[in-house]
C-alpha positions as CSV (number, residue, x, y, z in Angstrom):
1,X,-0.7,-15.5,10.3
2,X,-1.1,-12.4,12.4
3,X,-0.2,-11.6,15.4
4,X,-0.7,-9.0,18.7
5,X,1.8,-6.4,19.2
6,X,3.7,-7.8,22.6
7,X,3.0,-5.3,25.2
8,X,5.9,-3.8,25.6
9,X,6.6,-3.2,21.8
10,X,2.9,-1.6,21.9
11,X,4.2,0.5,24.5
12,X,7.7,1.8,22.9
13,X,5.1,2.4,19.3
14,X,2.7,4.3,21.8
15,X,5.7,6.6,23.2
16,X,6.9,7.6,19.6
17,X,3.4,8.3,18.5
18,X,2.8,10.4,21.2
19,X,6.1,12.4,21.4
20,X,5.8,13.2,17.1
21,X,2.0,14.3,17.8
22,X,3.6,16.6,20.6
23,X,5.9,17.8,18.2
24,X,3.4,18.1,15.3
25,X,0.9,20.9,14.7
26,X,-2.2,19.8,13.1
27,X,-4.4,22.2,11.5
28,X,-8.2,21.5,10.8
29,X,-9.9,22.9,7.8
30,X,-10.5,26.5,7.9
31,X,-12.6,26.5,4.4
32,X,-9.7,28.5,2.9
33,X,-7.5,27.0,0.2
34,X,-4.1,25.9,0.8
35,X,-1.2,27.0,-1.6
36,X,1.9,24.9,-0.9
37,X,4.8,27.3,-3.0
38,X,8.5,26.7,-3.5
39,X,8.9,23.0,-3.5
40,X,10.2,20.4,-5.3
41,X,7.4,18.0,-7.1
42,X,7.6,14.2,-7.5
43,X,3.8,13.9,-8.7
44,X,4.0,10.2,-8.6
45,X,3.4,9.6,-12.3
46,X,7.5,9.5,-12.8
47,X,7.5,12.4,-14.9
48,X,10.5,14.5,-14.0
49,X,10.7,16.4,-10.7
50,X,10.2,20.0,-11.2
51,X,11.3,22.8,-8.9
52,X,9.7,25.6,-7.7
53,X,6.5,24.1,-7.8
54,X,2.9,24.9,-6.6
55,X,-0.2,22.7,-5.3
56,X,-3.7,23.7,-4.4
57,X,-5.7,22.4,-2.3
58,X,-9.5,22.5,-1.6
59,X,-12.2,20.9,0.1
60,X,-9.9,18.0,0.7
61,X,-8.8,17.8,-2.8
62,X,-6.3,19.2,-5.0
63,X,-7.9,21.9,-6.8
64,X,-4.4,23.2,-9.2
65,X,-0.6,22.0,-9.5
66,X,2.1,23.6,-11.5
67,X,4.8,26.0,-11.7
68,X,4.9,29.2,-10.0
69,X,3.7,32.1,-12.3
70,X,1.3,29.7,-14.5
71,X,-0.8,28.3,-11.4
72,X,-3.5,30.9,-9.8
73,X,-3.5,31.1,-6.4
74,X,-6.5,32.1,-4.5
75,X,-7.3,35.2,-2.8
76,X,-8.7,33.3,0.3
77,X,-5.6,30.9,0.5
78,X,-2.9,29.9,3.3
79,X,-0.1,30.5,1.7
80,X,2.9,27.8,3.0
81,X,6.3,28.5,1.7
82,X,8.0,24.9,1.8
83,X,11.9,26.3,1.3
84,X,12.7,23.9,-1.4
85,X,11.1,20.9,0.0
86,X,10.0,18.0,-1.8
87,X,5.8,17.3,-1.7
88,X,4.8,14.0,-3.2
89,X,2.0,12.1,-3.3
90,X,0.7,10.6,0.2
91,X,2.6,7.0,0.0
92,X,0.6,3.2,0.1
93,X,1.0,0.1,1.6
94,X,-1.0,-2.3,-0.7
95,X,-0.5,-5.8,1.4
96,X,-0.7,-5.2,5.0
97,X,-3.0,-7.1,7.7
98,X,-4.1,-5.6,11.4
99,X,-5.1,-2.6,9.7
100,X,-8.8,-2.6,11.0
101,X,-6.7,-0.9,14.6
102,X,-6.9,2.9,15.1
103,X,-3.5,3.0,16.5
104,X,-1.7,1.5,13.7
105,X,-3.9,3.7,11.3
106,X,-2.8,6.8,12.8
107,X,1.3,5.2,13.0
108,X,0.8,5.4,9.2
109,X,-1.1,8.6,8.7
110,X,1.7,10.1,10.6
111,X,4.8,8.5,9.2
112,X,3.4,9.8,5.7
113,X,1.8,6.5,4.7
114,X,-1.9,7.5,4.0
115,X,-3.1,4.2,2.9
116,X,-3.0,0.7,3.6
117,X,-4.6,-2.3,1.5
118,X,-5.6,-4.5,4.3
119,X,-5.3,-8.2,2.8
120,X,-7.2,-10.6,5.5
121,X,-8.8,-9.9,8.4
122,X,-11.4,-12.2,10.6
123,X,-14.8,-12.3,9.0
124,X,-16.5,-12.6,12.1
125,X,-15.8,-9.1,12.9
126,X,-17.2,-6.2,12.0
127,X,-14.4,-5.3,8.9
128,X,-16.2,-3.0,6.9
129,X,-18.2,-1.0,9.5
130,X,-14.9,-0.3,11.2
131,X,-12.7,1.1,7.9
132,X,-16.2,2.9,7.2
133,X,-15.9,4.6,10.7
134,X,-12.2,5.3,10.5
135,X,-13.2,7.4,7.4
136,X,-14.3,10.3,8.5
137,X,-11.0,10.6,10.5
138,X,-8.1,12.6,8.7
139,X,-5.4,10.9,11.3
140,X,-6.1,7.9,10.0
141,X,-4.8,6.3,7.0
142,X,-7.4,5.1,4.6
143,X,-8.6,1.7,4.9
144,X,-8.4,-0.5,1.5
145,X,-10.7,-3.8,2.9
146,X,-10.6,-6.6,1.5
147,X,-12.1,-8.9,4.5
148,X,-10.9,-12.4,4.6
149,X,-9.1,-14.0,2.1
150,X,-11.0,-16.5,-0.3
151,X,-9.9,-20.1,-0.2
152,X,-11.0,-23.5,-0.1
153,X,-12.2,-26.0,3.3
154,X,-8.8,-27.1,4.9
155,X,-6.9,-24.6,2.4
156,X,-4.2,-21.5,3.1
157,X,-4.3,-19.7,5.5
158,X,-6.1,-21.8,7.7
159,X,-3.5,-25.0,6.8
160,X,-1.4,-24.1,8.2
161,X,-1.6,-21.1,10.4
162,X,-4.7,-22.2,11.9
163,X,-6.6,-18.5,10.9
164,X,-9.7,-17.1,11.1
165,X,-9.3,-15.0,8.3
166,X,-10.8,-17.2,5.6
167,X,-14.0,-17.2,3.3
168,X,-14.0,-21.2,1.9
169,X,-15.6,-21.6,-1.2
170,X,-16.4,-25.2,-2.4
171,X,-17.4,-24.7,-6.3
172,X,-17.6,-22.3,-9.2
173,X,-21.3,-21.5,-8.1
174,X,-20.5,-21.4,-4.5
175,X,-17.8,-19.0,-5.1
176,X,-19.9,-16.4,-7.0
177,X,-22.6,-16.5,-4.8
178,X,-19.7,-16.0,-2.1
179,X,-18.0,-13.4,-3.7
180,X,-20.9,-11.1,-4.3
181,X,-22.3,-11.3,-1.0
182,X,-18.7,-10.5,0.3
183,X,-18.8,-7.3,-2.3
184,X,-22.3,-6.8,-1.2
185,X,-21.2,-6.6,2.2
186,X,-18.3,-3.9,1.3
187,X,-14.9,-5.3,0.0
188,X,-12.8,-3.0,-1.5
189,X,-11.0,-6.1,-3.4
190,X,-10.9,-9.4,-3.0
191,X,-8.1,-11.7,-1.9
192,X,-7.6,-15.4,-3.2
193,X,-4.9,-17.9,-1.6
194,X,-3.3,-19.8,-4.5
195,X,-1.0,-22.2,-2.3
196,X,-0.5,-25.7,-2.7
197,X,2.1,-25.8,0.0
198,X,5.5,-26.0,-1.3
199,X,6.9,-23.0,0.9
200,X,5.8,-25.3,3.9
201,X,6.8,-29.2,2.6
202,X,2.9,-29.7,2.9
203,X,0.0,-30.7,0.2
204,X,-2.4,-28.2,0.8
205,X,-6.1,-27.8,-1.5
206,X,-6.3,-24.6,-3.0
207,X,-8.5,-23.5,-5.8
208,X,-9.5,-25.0,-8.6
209,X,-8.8,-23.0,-11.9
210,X,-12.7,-22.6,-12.9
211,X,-13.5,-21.4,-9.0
212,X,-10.7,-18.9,-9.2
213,X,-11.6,-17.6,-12.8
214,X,-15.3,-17.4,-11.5
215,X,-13.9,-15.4,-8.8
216,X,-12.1,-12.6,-11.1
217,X,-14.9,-12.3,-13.5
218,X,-17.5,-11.6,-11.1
219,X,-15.1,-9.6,-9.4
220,X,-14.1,-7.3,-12.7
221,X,-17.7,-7.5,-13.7
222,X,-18.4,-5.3,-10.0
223,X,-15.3,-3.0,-10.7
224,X,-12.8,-4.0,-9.0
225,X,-9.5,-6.2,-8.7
226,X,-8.4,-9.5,-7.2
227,X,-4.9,-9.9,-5.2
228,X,-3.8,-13.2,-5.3
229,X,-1.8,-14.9,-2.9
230,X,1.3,-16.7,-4.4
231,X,4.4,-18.0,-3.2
232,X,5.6,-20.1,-5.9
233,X,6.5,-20.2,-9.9
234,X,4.3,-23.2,-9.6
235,X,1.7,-21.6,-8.5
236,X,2.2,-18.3,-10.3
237,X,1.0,-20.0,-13.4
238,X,-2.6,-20.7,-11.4
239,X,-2.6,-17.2,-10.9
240,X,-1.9,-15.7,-14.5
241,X,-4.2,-18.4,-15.7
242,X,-7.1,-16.9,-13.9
243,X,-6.6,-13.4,-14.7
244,X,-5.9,-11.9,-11.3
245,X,-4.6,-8.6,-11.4
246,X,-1.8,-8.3,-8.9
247,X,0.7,-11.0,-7.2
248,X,0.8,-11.1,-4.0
249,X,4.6,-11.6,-2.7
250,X,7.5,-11.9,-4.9
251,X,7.9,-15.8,-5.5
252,X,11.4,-17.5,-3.7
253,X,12.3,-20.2,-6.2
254,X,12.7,-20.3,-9.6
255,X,11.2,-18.0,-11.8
256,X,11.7,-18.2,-15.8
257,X,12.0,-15.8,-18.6
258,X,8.2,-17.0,-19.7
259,X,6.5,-16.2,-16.8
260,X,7.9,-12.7,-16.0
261,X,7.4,-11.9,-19.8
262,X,3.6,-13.1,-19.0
263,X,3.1,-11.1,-15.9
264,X,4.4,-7.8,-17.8
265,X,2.6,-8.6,-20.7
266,X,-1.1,-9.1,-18.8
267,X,0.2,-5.8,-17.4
268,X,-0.3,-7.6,-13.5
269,X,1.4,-6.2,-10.8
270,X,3.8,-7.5,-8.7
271,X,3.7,-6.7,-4.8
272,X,7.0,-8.4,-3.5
273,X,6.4,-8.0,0.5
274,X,10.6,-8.0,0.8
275,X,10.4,-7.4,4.7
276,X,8.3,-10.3,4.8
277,X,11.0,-13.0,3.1
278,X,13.5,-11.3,5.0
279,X,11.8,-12.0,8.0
280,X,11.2,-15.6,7.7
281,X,14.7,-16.3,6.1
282,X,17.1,-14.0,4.6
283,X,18.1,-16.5,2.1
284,X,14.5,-16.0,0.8
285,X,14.9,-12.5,1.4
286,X,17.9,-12.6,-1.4
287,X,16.3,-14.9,-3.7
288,X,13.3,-12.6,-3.3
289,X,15.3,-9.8,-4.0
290,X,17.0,-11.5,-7.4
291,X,13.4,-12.2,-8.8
292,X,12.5,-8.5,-8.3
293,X,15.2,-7.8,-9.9
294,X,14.8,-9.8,-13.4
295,X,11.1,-8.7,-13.3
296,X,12.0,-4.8,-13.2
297,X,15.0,-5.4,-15.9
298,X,11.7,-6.8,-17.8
299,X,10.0,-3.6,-17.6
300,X,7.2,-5.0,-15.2
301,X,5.1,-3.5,-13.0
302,X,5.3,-3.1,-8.9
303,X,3.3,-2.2,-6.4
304,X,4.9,-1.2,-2.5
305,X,3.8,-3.5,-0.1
306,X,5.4,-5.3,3.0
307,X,3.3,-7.6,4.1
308,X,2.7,-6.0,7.7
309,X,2.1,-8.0,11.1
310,X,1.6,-11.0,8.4
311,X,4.6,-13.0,10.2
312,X,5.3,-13.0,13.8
313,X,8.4,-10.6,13.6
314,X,8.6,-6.9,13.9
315,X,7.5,-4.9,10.8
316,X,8.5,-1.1,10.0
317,X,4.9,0.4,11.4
318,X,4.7,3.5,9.4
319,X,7.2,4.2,6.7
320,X,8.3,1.2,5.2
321,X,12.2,1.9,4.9
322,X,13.1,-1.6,5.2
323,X,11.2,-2.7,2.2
324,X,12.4,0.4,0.4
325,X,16.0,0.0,1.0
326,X,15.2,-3.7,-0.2
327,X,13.8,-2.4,-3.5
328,X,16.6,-0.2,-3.8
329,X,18.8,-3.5,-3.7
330,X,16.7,-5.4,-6.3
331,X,18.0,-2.1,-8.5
332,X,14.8,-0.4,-8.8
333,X,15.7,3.9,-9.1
334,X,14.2,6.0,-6.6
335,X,12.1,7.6,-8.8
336,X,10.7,3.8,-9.7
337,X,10.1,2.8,-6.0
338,X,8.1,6.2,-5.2
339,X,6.1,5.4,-8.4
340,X,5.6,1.7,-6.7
341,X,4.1,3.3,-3.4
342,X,2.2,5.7,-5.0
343,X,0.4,5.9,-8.5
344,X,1.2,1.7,-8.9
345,X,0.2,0.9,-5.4
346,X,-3.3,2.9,-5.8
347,X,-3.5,1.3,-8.8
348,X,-4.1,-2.5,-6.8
349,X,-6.2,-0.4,-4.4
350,X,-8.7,0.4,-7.2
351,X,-8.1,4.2,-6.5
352,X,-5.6,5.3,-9.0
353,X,-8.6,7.6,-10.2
354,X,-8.8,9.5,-7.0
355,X,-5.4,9.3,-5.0
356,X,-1.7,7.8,-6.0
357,X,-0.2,11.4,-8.1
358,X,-0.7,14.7,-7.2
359,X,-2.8,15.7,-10.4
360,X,-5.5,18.4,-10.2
361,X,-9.3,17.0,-8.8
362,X,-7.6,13.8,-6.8
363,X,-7.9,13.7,-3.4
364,X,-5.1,15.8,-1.2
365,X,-3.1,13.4,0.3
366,X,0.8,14.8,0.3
367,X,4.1,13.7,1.9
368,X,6.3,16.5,2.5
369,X,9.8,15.7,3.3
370,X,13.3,18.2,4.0
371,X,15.4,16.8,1.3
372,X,15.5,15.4,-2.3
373,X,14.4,11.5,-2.1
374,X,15.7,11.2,-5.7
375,X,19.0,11.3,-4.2
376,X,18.8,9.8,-0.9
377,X,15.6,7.7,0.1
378,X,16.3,8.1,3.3
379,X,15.3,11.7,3.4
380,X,11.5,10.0,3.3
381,X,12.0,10.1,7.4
382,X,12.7,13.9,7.0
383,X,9.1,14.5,7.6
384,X,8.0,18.2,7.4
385,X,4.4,18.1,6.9
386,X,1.7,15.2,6.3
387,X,-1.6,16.4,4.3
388,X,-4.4,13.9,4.4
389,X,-8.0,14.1,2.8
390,X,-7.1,17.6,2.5
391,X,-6.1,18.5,6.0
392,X,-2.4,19.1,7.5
393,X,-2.5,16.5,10.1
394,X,1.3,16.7,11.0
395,X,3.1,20.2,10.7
396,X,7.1,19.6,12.5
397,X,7.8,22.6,14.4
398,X,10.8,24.7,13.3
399,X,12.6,23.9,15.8
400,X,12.7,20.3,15.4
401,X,15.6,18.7,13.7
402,X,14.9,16.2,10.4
403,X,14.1,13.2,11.6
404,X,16.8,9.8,10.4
């Protein structure tokens, strides 16, 4: 269910954007190359950081990366000495909602976070026109759409949150021809609720095995992925069964040996949306937190993603520490959790070919932070520079502390 922001949290959001963008320097384009020297690099692939490292950037895109003295740096280039900071790879929130909102685009872009995989939105409004529109703009984060989220009539979300942000589909056929007009229309990905109501003591339809199998076929067959909405081992098993390619939330109750082996195995990811449990109950936070755990013992794959504005509490708008710090918990490394918001969580978004690592030809979107994250995540708030699409759209002035 999503809500507003209240007015006056909208107004203590608006004051922090507007003091870091008076702090910040952002630097259009000149046509020159930018050479970012002597800096740690986490390239997002979990390969060992490496130090005194060089990236390239050009034309929005990163045109070399390597160590100094075996990468060439242009003649015409702006050279930017980062002092031993660390640069990684521009990090993703893969399961947010109320993304299709310039403000909260730009709280991202700024924090570091430069995209977001919007999960549900209303399809009465214009979805796709608007994350087409925020394109063009550097200060926004990147808009992964994937409109409303597929169900059945009387099905999640709309039992029981009452939400416009629902396709219903009544049969096999009905989905496909559903789907592709959705696709035709501009998805990114598409969404599925697989909820028979157990998190909410209610009975609710959800669907059928052939409609949701329909759904990921046609949905592969296009190029692209399907998220599915689960909150239960029970219904976990509807999901593997249809062949979706990421879970969407970690589930609360129990969750055996068998089924984490089969999500590793199908090589799915996991998005576990901690600050969401933790919101509605921290003893689903913990349990949560416990399955995540077993599931990365497994070896098994996870995407970042918290789940934002999808629960009427107050969700980290920008950096995600929260759900971090949660991840942390569950035992994942630091080096696993950047890997999660970057190369994994592009991977869900359908763009681990052109963001995610910092690998020569992808698109330029860097975090620059004062500090080594491998040893203390927290430094991720030590924001030094932002690089987006190419362009340094946050540059902290010298004399500005590190941010906490």
């Amino acid at each position: 269910m999503n809500k507003k922001l209240s007015f006056f949290y909208f107004a203590v959001i608006s004051l922090i954007l507007f003091s870091a963008c008076q702090e910040a320097e952002t630097h259009p384009s000149t046509g020159n190359a930018i050479v970012l020297v002597n800096g740690l690099l986490i390239d997002g692939t979990g390969s060992p950081a490496a130090a005194n490292a060089v990236v390239v950037v050009r034309d929005g895109f990163i045109a070399d990366v390597g160590g100094m003295g075996e990468t060439e740096i242009p003649l015409d280039s702006v050279r930017i000495d980062l002092q031993g900071s660390t640069f990684l790879p521009g990090f993703i929130n893969a399961h947010v909602h109320n993304a299709y909102n310039e403000f909260n685009l730009r709280t991202w872009a700024q924090s570091g976070v430069t995209t977001v995989r919007d999960l549900g939105g209303n399809p009465r409004n214009d979805l796709f026109g608007f994350r087409d529109s925020a394109s063009h703009d550097p200060h926004c984060a990147r808009l992964v759409a994937a409109g409303p989220m597929v169900t059945v009539p009387g099905g999640y979300p709309t039992v029981p949150w009452g939400s416009l942000g629902a396709l219903p589909v009544t049969s096999p056929d009905d989905a496909r021809d559903k789907i592709t007009r959705l696709l035709d229309d501009g998805a990114d990905v598409i969404k599925i609720a697989l909820e028979s109501g157990k998190s909410f003591n209610l009975s609710i339809p959800m669907l059928s095995l052939e409609e949701a199998r329909a759904i990921v076929e046609l949905t592969h067959g296009r190029g692209t992925v399907v998220s599915a909405h689960v909150l239960t081992a029970n219904d976990l098993e509807h999901a593997l069964n249809a062949g979706v390619d990421d879970i969407a939330h970690m589930v609360w109750d129990s969750l055996d040996d068998g089924q984490i082996a089969r999500v590793k195995n199908a090589g799915i990811y996991w998005v576990p949306t901690l600050e969401l449990w933790y919101a509605v109950n921290p003893s689903l936070g913990d349990a949560a937190v416990q399955n995540l755990s077993r599931f990365v013992r497994a070896g098994g794959q996870v995407a970042l993603g918290t789940d934002y504005d999808g629960y009427d509490s107050q969700f980290d708008l920008g950096m995600p520490m929260r759900e971090i710090r949660w991840m942390h918990t569950a035992g994942m490394t630091p080096m696993q959790i950047i890997v999660a918001a970057t190369q994994n969580a592009a991977q869900v978004c359908n763009l681990a070919d052109r963001i995610g690592t910092l690998e020569k030809g992808k698109i330029a979107d860097l975090l620059i932070v004062d500090g080594n994250p491998l040893e203390d995540l927290n430094v991720l708030l030590n924001l030094k520079m932002v690089i987006n699409r190419g362009e340094i759209i946050y540059r902290r002035k010298k004399s500005s502390a590190p941010r906490r």
